[in-house]
N, C-alpha and C positions, 0 to 999 in steps of 0.2 A: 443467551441473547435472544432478545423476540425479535420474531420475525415479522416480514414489515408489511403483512396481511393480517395480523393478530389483529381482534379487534382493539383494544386496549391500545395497542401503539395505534392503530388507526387515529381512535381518539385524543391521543394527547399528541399525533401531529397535529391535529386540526384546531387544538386548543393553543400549541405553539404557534400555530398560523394564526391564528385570528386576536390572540395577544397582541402579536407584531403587528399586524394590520392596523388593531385599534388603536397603538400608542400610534404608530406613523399618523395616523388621521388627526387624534388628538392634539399632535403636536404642529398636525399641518405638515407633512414632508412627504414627497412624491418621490419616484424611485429613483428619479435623475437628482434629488437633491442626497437620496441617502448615500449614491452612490459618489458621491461630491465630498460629503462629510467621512463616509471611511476612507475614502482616496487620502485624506488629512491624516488620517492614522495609518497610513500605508498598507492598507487593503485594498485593493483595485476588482472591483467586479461593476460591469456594466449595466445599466441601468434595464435593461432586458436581460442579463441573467438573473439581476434582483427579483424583478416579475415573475418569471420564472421560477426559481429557488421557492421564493415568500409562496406561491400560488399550491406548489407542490406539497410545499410542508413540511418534507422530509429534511430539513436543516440543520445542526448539530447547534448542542447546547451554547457554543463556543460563539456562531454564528452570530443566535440570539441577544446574546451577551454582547457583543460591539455592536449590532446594532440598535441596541439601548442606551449602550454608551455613546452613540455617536450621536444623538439625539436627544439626548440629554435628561434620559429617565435614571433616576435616580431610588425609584423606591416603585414596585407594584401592590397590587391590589388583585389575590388572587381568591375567586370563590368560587 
């Protein structure tokens, strides 16, 4: 398991971050709407843990995943 100062995992939190950032942007949703849309899928996190979580970076594959789907990305574009 890397550890969570590896450079490597550094980078690909910060590429998970900035993923999520960009489709939220792109798609127009602010933390308090995403947290509106997983509340629909029976995930409950507050719109300041969202901030939090998304800002840190450190957020689990799974995370990512409903919040794509709550939002309604359906295909990425990763380079």
């Amino acid at each position: 398991m890397a550890r969570k100062d590896d450079p490597q995992t550094v980078e690909y939190e910060a590429k998970a971050k900035n993923l999520l950032k960009a489709e939220l942007k792109r798609k127009g949703v602010t933390y308090g709407h995403l947290a509106e849309k997983l509340a629909s899928m029976d995930i409950h996190e507050t719109e300041r843990n969202l901030n939090n979580k998304i800002s840190r970076g450190g957020f689990s594959a799974a995370f990512l995943l409903q919040c794509l789907r709550a939002i309604g990305v359906h295909s990425l574009q990763l380079d």
